[in-house]
C-alpha positions in Angstrom: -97.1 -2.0 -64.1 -93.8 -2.6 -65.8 -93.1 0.9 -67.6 -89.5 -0.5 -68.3 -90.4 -3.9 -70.5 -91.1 -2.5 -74.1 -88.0 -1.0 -74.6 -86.9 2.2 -74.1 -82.9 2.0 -72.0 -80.5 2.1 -68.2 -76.4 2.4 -65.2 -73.7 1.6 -60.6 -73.1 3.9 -57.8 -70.2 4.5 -54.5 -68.4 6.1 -50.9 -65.7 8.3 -49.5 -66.8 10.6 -46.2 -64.4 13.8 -47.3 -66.1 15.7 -50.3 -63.8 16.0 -52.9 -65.9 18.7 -55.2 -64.3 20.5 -57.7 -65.3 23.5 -55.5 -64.2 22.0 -52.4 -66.9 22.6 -50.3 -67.8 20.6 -46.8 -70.2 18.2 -46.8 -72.1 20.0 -43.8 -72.1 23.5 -46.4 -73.9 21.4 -48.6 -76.5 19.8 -46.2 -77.5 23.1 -46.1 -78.6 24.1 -49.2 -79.8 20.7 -50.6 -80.8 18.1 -48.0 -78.0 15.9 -47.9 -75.8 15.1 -44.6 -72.9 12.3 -46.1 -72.8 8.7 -44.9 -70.8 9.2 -42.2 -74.3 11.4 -40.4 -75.7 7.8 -40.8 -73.0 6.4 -38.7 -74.1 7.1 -35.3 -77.7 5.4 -35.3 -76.9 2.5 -37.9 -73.2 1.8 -36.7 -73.4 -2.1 -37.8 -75.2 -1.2 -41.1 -72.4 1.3 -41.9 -69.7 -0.9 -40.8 -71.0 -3.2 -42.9 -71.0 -1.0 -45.7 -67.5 0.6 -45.4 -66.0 -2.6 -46.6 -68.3 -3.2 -49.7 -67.3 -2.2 -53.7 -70.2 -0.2 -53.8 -68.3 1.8 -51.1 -65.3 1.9 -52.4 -65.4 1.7 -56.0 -63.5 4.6 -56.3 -60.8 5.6 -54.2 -58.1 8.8 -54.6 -54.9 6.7 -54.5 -53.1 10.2 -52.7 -55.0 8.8 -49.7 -55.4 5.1 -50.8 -51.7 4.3 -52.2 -53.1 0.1 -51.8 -56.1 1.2 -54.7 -54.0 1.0 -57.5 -53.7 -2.9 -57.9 -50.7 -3.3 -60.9 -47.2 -2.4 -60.3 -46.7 1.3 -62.0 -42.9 0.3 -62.0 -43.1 -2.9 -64.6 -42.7 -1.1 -68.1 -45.5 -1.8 -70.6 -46.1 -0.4 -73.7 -49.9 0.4 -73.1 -49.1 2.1 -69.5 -47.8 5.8 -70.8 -49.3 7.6 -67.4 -47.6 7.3 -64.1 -49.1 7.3 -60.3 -49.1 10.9 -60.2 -51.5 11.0 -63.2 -54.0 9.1 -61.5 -56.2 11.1 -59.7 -59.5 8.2 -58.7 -58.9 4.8 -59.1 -61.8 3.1 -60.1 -63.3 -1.1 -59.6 -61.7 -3.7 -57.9 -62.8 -6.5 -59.4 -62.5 -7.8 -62.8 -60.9 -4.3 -63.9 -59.3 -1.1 -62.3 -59.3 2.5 -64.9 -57.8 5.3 -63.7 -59.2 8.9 -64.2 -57.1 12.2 -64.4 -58.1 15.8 -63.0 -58.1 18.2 -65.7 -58.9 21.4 -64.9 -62.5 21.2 -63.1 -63.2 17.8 -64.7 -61.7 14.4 -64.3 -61.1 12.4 -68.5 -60.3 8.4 -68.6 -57.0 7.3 -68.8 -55.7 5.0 -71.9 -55.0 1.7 -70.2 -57.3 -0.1 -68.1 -55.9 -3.1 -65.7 -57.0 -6.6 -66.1 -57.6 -7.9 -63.1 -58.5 -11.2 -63.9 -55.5 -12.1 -66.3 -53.4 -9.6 -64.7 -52.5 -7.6 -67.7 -52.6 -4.3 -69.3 -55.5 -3.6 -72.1 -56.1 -0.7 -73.7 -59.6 1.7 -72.8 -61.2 3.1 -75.1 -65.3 2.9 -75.8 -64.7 3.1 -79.6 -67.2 4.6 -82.0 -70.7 3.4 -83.0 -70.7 1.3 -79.2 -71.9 3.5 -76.7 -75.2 5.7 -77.7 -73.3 9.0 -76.9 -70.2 8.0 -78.7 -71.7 10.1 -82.0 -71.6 13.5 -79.5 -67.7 13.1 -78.0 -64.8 13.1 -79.7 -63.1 9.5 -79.9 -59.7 11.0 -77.5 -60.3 10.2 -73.8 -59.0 13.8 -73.1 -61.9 15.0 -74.6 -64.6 12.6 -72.8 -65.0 14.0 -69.3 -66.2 11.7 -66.8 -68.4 14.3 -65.1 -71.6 13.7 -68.0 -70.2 10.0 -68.7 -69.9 8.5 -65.7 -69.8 10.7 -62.1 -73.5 10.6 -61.9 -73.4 7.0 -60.9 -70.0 6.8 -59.2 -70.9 9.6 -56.4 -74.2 11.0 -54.2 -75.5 14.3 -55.5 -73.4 15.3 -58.3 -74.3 18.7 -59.5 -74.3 19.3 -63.1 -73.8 22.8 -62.5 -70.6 23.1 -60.5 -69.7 19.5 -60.8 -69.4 18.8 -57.2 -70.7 15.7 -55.0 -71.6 15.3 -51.5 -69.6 12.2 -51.8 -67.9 9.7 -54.4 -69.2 6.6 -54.2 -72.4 4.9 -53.5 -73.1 6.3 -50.3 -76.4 6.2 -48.4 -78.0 8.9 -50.0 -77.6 7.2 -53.3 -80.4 4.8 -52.2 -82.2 6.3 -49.5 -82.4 10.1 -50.8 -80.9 12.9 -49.1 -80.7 12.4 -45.2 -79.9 15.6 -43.6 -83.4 15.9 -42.3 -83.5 12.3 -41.0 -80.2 12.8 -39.6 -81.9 16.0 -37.5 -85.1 14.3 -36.6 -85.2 10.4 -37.6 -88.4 9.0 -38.7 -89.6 7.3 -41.2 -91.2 10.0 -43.2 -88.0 12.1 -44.1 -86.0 9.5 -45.5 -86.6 6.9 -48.2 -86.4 3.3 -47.3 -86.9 1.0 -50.8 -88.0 -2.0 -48.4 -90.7 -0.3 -48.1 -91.6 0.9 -52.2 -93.4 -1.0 -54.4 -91.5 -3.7 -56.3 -91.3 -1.1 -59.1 -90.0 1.8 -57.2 -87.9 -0.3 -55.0 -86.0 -2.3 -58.4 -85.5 1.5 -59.7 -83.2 2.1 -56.7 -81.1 -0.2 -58.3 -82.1 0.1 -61.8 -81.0 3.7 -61.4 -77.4 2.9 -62.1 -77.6 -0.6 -63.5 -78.4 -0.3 -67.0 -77.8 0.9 -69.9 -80.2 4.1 -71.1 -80.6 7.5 -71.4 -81.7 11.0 -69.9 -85.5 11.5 -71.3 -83.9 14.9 -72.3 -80.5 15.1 -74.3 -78.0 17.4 -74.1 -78.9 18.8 -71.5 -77.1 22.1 -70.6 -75.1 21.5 -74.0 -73.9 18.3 -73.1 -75.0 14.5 -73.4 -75.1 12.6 -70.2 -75.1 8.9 -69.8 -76.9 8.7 -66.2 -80.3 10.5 -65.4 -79.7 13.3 -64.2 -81.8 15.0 -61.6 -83.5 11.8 -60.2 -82.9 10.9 -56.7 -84.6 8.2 -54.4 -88.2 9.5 -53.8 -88.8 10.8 -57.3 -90.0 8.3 -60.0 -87.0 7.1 -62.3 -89.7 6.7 -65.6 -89.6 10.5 -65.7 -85.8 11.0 -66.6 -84.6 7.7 -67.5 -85.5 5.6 -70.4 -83.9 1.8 -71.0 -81.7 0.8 -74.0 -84.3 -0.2 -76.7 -83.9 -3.1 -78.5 -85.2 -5.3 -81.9 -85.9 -8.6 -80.9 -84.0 -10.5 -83.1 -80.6 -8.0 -83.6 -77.5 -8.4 -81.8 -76.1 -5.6 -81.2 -73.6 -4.0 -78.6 -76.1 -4.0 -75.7 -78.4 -7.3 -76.7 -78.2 -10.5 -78.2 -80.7 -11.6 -80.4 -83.7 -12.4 -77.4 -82.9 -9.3 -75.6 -80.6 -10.2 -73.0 -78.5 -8.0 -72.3 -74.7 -8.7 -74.5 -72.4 -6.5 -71.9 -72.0 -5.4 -68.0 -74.1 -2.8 -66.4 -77.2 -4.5 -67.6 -78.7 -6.1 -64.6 -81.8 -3.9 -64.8 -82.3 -4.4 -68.5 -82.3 -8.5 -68.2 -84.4 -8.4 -64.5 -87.4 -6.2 -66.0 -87.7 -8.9 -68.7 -87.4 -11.4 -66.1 -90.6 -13.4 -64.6 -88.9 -12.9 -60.6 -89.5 -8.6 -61.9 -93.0 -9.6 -63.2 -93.9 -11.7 -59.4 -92.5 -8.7 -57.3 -88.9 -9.8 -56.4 -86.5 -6.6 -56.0 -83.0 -6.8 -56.6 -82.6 -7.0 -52.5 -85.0 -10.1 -52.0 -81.5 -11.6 -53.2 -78.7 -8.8 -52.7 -77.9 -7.0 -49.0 -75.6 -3.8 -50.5 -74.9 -3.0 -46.8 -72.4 -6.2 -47.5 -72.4 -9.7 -46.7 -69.9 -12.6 -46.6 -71.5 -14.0 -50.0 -70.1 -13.7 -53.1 -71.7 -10.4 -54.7 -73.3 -9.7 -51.0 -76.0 -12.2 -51.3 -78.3 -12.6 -48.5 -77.6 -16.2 -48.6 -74.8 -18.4 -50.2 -74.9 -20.5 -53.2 -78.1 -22.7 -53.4 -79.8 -22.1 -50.4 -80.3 -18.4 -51.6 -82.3 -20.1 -54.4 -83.9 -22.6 -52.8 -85.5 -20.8 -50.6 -88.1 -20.0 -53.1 -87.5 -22.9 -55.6 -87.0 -26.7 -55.0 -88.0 -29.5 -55.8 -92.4 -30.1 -55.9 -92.5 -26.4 -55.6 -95.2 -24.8 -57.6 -92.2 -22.0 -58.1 -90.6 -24.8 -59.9 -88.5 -27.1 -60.4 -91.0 -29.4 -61.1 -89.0 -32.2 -60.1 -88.5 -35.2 -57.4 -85.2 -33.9 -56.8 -82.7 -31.3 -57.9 -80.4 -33.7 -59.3 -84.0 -34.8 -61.5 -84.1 -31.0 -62.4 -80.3 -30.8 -63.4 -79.5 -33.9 -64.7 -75.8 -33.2 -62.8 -74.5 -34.5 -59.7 -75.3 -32.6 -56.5 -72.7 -30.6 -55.7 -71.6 -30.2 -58.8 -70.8 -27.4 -61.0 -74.0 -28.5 -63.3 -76.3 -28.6 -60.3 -75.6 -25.2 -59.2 -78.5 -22.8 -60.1 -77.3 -20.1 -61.2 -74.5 -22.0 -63.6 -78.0 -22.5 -65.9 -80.5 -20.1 -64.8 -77.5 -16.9 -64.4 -74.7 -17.7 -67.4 -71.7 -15.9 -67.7 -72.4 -14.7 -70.8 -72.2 -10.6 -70.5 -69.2 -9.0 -71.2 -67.4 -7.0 -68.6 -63.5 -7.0 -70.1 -61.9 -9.1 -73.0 -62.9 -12.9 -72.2 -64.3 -11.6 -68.9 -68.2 -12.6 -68.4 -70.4 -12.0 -65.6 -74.2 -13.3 -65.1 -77.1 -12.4 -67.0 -80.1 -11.5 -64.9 -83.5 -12.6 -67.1 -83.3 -16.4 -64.7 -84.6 -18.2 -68.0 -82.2 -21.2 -69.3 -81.4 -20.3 -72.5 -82.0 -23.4 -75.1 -78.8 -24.7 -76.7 -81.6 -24.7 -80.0 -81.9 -20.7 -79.5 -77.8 -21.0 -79.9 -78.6 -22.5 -83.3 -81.3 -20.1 -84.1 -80.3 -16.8 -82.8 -76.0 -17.4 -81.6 -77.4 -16.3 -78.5 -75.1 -18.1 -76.0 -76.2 -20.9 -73.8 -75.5 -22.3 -70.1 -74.5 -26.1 -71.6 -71.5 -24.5 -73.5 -70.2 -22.6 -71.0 -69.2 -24.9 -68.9 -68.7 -27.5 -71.4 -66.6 -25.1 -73.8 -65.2 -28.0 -75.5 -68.9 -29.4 -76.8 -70.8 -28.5 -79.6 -74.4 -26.8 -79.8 -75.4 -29.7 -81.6 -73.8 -31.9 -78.7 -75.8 -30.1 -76.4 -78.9 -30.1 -78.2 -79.1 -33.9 -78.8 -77.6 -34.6 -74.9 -81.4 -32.5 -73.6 -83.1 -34.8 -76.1 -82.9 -37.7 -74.2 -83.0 -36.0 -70.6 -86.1 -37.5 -69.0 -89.3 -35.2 -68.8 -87.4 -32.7 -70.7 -89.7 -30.8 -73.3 -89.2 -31.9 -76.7 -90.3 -29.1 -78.3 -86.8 -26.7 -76.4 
C-alpha cells in the first residue's frame, strides 16, 4: 500500500500562458507532437477554476521580470555587498514568499544567481547549496555558473520540460502539471482523456503532489550524462514509484534532510513527513485539506484555521481528541495561540531560509522528552522560546489525563 514509507526519497511546481522554451516554440506546435494544450485551453470550460488559479504561488512562482517588472520584490538600487547582479541579469524571478532567487539565461540554460532575498527579514543572504547538502552536490561543481537549473530545478517549476531541447509547455505549475497533458480533453472533454486526482486512489492522488514535494531522486541517475533532482519522465497518469524514489533515512541520524525520528529537517519535504503520517496511512490526500486552484486561507486551505481541523477531529471523536473539550485537549485558552491545532500537531520546525521555519507535515506532537532524547525540536518550545525542555517536560507532567509515560 504505502510503497513510499521505508525509505527510499522526493520535490513544487508553476504558470505563465506564453512558452518561453529555449527553442521558442508555441504552445499550440507543441500540443501537437506531445498531448499538451497550456492552461490557458482550460480557460474556456473551467473559467472560475482558472481564475482562481491565476492568482495562486503555484501559478506564479516564477515570473520573467521583462514582463513582470512588480516580481522582483528588493530595491536593485540600495547597494549591498552580496547583490553584485543587476535587473538586467535576472532573467525568472522565482517565490514570493519567505524568499525570492533570481535565475540568469546562459546560453540555452538558465544557472542561480549569488544572492537570494529574504523576504521575511527583508535582507540580502547569500545562495549557495554548499557541498555534502544536497545528494547531487558530489556531481556539480560548487559555482552557481556551473549548476544549471534545467536538471536542478525546471522539472518542477514548469509543465512538460523536455530534457532533450530543454523547452516547457509552460513555467509554472500549470494544469497539466496535475492533470496530465490536456490537449485531447481540450478537443473532446470527458473524463477519460484527462486525469482528475479526486478521482485516484489515496496513493496515486498524494503522488500528484508528492511529485514535487519532496526530497528524492530519479530511479535512474545521470541520465543523458547529467544528474537530475526531479523525476524525469513522469507525468500525472503514470505511476510516480517507477522513476521517483524518497530521501532515505536512519532512524536515529540527523542529517540535512531529517531529524533524528525522521521528520523531515528542511522545506520541500511535505511528502516525506505526510507518508509517515497516520492521515497518509487512513487515506487523506494532500487536497482533503489544500484547494491549489486557490482559496482565501492561508496556504489555500479548504477551510481556515480550526474548523479545517475540526471537521474531522474534536472533542469525543473517536478521530481524537479524546477530550471533553478542546481547551481539556490543549491545556491553553481557546482562542489562543496554544489551542490552535496546528501550533502542536504542524510545528514550525523545517527550515525554509536562515531562522525561517515552516510546518512539518507527520500531524504527531512531538514530546518535549524526544527533545531530550533525540534534539529533535518540539511544539512547547516554539512558542515558548524562552522555556527549557526540561520546563516543558515537567509542565505535561502534571497536565490532567496526560500519559505519563510521553
Amino acid at each position: 500500500m504505502s510503497r513510499w514509507l521505508h525509505g527510499v526519497k522526493p520535490a513544487v511546481l508553476i504558470k505563465r500562458h506564453c512558452a518561453l522554451f529555449s527553442l521558442a516554440l508555441p504552445v499550440s506546435v507543441l500540443a501537437q507532437s506531445n498531448g499538451y494544450a497550456g492552461s490557458a485551453s482550460c480557460k474556456a470550460c473551467h473559467a472560475s477554476i482558472y481564475d482562481r488559479w491565476s492568482k495562486t504561488r503555484m501559478a506564479n512562482v516564477v515570473q520573467d521580470p521583462a514582463r513582470h517588472p512588480e516580481a522582483i520584490l528588493p530595491d536593485l538600487s540600495k547597494r549591498d555587498p552580496l547583490l553584485t547582479f543587476t535587473k538586467e541579469d535576472i532573467t525568472f524571478t522565482y517565490g514570493s514568499k519567505w524568499k525570492q532567487r533570481y535565475f540568469k539565461r546562459v546560453g540555452d540554460d538558465y544557472f542561480p544567481l549569488p544572492a537570494q532575498w529574504d523576504i521575511t527579514h527583508k535582507i540580502w543572504r547569500p545562495y549557495q547549496v554548499k557541498d555534502g547538502t544536497d545528494w547531487w552536490t558530489p556531481f556539480y561543481p560548487p559555482e552557481n555558473a556551473k549548476r544549471p537549473t534545467g536538471p536542478l530545478c525546471d522539472g518542477c517549476h514548469s509543465v512538460n520540460y523536455n530534457i532533450a531541447n530543454k523547452s516547457v509547455t509552460e513555467w509554472n505549475v500549470g494544469c497539466e502539471r496535475c492533470h496530465g497533458p490536456g490537449a485531447a480533453h481540450a478537443a473532446k472533454p470527458t473524463t477519460a482523456n484527462i486525469v482528475n486526482p479526486a478521482r485516484l486512489d489515496f496513493v496515486h492522488a498524494n503522488d500528484t503532489c508528492i511529485q514535487c514535494h519532496s526530497q528524492g531522486r530519479p530511479l535512474k541517475n545521470p541520465i543523458e550524462g547529467r544528474y537530475y533532482d526531479w523525476p524525469v519522465g513522469f507525468q500525472m497518469g503514470l505511476n510516480l514509484k517507477n522513476y521517483w524514489q524518497l530521501e532515505e533515512h536512519k532512524l536515529g541520524e540527523t542529517t540535512f534532510t531529517h531529524f533524528a525520528d525522521g521528520t523531515a529537517h528542511k522545506n520541500r519535504m511535505q511528502g516525506n513527513d505526510f507518508v509517515q503520517s497516520e492521515m497518509y496511512l487512513h487515506g487523506i490526500t494532500c487536497f482533503s485539506c489544500h484547494d491549489t486552484h486557490g482559496t482565501s486561507n492561508s496556504a489555500d486551505l479548504r477551510k481556515p484555521g480550526n474548523s479545517m481541523c475540526l471537521q474531522c477531529h474534536g472533542p469525543g471523536s473517536p478521530n481524537g481528541p479524546r477530550a471533553a473539550t478542546l481547551e481539556a485537549h490543549t491545556h491553553h485558552r481557546a482562542g489562543s495561540a496554544g489551542s490552535e491545532c496546528v501550533n502542536c500537531h504542524m510545528p514550525k520546525i523545517e527550515q525554509t531560509i536562515a531562522d525561517v521555519d515552516v510546518r512539518s507535515h507527520t500531524f504527531k506532537f512531538i514530546s518535549p522528552t524526544l527533545t531530550e532524547q533525540s534534539k529533535v525540536p518540539n511544539p512547547c518550545g516554539v512558542c515558548h522560546a524562552d522555556k527549557s525542555t526540561k520546563w516543558a517536560i515537567e509542565s505535561m507532567r502534571g497536565w490532567p489525563a496526560q500519559s505519563p509515560w510521553r
